[in-house]
C-alpha positions as CSV (number, residue, x, y, z in Angstrom):
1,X,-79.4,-24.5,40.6
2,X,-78.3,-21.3,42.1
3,X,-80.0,-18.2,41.6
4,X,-79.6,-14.4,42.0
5,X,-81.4,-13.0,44.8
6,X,-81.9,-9.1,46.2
7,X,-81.1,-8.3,49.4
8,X,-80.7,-4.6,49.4
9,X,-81.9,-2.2,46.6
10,X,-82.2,1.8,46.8
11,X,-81.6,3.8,43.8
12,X,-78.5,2.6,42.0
13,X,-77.2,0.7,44.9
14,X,-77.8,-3.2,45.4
15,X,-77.1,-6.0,47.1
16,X,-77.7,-9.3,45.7
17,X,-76.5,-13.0,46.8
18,X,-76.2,-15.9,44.6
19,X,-77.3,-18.6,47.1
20,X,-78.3,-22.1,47.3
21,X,-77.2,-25.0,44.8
22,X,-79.0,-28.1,46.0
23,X,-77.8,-29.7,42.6
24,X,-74.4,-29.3,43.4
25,X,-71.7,-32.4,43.9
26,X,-71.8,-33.5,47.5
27,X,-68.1,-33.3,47.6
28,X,-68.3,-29.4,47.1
29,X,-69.0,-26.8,50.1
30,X,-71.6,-24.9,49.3
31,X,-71.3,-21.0,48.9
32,X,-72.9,-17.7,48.6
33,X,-71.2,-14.9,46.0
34,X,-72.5,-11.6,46.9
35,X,-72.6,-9.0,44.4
36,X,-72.4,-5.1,45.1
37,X,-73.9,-2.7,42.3
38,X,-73.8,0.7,42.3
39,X,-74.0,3.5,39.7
40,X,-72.5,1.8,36.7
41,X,-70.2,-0.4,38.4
42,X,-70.2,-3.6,40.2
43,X,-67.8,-5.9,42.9
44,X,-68.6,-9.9,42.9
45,X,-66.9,-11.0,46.6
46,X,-65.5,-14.3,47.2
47,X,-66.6,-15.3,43.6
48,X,-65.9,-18.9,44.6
49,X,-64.6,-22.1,43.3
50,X,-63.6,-23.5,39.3
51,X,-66.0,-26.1,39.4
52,X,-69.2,-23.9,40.4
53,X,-68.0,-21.2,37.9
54,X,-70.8,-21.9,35.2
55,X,-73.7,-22.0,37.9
56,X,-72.6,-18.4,38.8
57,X,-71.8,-17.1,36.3
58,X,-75.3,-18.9,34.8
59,X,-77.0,-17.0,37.7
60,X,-75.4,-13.7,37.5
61,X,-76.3,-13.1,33.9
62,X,-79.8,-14.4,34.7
63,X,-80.7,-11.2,36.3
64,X,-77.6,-8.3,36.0
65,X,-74.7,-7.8,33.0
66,X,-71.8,-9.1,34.5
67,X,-70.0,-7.1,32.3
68,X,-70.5,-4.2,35.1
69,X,-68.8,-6.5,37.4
70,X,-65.4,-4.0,37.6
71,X,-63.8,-5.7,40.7
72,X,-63.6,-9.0,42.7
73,X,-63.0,-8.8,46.5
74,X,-61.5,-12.4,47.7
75,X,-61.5,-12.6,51.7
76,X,-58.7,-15.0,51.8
77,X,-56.9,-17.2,49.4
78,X,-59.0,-20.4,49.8
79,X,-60.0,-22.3,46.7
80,X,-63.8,-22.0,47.6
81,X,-63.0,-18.3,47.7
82,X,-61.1,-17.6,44.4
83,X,-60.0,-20.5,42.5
84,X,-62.6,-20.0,39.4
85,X,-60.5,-16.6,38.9
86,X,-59.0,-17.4,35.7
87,X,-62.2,-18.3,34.1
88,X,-63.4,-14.6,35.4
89,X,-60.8,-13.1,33.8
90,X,-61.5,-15.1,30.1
91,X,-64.7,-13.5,30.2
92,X,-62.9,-10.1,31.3
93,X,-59.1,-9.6,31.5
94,X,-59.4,-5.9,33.0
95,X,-61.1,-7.6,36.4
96,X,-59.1,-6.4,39.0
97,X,-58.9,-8.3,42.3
98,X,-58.5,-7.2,46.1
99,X,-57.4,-9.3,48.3
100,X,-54.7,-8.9,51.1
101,X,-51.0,-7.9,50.3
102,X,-49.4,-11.7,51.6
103,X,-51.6,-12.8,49.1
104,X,-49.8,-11.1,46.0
105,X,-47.6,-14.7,45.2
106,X,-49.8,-17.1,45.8
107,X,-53.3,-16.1,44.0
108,X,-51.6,-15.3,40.2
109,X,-51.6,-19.3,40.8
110,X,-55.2,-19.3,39.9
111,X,-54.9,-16.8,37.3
112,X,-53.9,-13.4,36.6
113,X,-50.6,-11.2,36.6
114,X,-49.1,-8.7,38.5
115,X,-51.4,-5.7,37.2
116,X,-54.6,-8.1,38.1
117,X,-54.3,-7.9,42.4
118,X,-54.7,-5.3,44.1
119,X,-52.5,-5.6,47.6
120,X,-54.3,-4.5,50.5
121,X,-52.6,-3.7,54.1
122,X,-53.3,-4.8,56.9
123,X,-54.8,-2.1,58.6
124,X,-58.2,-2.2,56.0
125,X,-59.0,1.2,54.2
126,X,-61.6,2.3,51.7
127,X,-62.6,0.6,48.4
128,X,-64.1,2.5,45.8
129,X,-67.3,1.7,43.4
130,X,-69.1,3.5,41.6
131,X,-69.1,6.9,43.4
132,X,-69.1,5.5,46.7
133,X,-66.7,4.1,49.1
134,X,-66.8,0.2,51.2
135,X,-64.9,-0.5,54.0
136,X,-62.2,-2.8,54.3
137,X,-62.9,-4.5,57.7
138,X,-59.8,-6.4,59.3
139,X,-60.3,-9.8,60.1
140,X,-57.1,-11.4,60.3
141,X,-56.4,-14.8,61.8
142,X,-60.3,-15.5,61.7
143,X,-59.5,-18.9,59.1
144,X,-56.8,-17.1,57.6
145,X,-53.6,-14.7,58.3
146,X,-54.4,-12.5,55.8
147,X,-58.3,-12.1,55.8
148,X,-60.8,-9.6,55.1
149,X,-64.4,-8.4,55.2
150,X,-66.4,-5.7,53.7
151,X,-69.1,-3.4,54.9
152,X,-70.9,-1.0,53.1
153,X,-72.2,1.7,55.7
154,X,-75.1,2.6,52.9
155,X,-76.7,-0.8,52.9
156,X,-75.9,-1.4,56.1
157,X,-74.4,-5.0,55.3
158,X,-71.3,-6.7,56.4
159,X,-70.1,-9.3,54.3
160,X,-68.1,-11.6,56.6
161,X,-66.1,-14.3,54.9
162,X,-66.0,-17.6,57.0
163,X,-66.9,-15.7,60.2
164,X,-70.7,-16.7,60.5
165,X,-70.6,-19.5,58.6
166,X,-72.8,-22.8,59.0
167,X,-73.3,-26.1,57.1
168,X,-77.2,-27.0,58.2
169,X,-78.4,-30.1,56.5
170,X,-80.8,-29.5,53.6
171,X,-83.7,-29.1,55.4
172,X,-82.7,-26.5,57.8
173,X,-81.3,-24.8,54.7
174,X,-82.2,-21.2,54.5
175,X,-81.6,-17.6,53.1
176,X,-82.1,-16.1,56.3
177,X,-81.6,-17.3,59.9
178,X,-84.7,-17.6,61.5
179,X,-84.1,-19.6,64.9
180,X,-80.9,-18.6,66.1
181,X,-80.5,-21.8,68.4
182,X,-80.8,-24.5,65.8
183,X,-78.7,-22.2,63.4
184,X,-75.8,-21.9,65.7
185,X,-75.1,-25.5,66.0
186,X,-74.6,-25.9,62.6
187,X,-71.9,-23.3,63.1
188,X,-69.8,-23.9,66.4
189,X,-67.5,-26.4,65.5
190,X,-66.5,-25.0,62.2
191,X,-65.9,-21.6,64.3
192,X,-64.3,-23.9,67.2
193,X,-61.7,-25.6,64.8
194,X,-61.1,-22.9,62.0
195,X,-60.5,-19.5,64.1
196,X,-56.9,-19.2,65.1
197,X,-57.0,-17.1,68.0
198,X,-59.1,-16.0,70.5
199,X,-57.5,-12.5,70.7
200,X,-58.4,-12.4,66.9
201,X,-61.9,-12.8,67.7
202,X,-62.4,-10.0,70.3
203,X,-60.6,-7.5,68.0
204,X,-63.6,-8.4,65.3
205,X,-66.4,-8.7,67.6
206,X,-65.6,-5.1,69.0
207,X,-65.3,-4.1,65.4
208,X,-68.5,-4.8,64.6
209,X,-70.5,-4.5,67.8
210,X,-70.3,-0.8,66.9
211,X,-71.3,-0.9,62.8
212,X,-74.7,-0.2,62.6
213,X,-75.5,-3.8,60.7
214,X,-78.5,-4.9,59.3
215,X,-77.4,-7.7,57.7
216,X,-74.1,-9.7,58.0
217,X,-73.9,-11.9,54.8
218,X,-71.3,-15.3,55.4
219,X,-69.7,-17.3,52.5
220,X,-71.7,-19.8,53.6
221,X,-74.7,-20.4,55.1
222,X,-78.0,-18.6,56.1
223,X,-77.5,-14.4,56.5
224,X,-77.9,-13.4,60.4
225,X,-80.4,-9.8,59.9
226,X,-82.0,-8.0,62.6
227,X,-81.3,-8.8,66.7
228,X,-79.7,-11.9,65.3
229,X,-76.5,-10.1,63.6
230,X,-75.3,-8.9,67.7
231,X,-77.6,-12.2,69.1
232,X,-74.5,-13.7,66.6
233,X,-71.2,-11.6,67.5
234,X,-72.3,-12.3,71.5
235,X,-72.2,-15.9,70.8
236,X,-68.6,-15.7,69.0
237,X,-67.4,-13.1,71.5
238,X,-68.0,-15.9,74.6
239,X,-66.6,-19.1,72.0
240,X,-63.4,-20.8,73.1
241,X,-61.8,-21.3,69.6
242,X,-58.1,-22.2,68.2
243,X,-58.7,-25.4,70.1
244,X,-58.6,-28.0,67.5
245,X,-55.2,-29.0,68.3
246,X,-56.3,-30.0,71.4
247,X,-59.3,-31.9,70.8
248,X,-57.2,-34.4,68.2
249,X,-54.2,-34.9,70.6
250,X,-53.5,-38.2,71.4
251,X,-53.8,-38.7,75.4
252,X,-50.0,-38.8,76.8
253,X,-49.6,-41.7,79.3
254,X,-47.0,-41.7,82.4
255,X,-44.6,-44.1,81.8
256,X,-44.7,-47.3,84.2
């Protein structure tokens, strides 16, 4: 089962991750759901899919009301990201929901109306909770066209969506990274196949070369911390990606 873990905590302000479901169906990507406290409000990003809704929500409430959970912060529009959304909003029909702008048609198909997204441009900007403010980090084209990520200058966390992420088998499975080299494989060809552009990823990995990052938290996988979080947007920086295309065309013969 999944449970609620700390990552950060000073004063009001936390960071927890709801990590790890070993019990899960083997036909489901696992996923973490990181949850940002602070004062008497909270954010729950990427909150994740309708069929893992139960273990989360199981989690959360383990360890934290979730009725301070105010806001939900969805990356991107996938399924894994946001699907469980309607069941979030039977337990609280006030949850509002940032996600990007292009996204304002197509998520009210998991649930919600109009007053339940919040639209957010392209350019990023500044999220409020609680008293303080989170950055919006642009990360467009980087598995999606419309795709965010969120830092929080105080905790000195990014939360980074797909960008990051890794499928180890279980027994490299692990909160944190600790042996960058046999981590990274487990993430290259997802990066390889699932990041549209290379000119997508230089814009994010000059972005975040200059955040001052402690910890950058993936949707799934281990959490890079320390010399591992630039160790990690080195590696991406030097990564040919948007090549999947390539790698699954058929070979063109000359005619005889």
């Amino acid at each position: 089962m999944k449970k609620l873990e700390t990552l950060f905590s000073e004063g009001t302000h936390q960071w927890q991750v709801i990590a790890r479901d070993p019990e899960r169906a083997s036909a489901l990507i696992d996923t973490n759901e990181y949850l940002i406290a602070h004062g008497n409000e909270a954010m729950l990003t990427d909150p994740g899919g309708l069929e893992i809704f139960p273990v989360v929500f199981s989690a959360l409430a383990a360890g934290f009301d979730p009725r301070r959970v105010k806001w939900i912060f969805a990356s991107h529009q996938d399924p894994d990201v946001i699907s469980s959304l309607s069941l979030w909003l039977e337990f609280n029909p006030a949850l509002r929901c940032y996600a990007s702008r292009i996204w304002g048609s197509f998520l009210p198909h998991y649930g919600g109306d109009g007053t339940t997204f919040i639209g957010l441009p392209d350019e990023g900007g500044k999220l409020p909770l609680g008293g303080i403010e989170l950055d919006v980090v642009p990360a467009h084209y980087l598995h999606s066209s419309g795709n965010f990520h969120l830092y929080d200058a105080k905790a000195r966390i990014l939360f980074s969506g797909d960008v990051g992420a890794a499928l180890p088998p279980p027994e490299e499975d692990e909160l944190f990274v600790t042996d960058f080299d046999r981590h990274i494989r487990h993430a290259e060809g997802f990066h390889r196949r699932f990041m549209g552009s290379k000119e997508a990823v230089l814009d994010w990995c000059e972005r975040a070369a200059v955040m001052d990052i402690d910890m950058l938290c993936p949707q799934h996988g281990s959490i890079y911390q320390g010399a591992d979080v630039m160790r990690f947007i080195n590696w991406f920086a030097e990564l040919e990606v948007g090549s999947g295309l390539r790698a699954t065309r058929p070979e063109m013969k000359k005619a005889a």
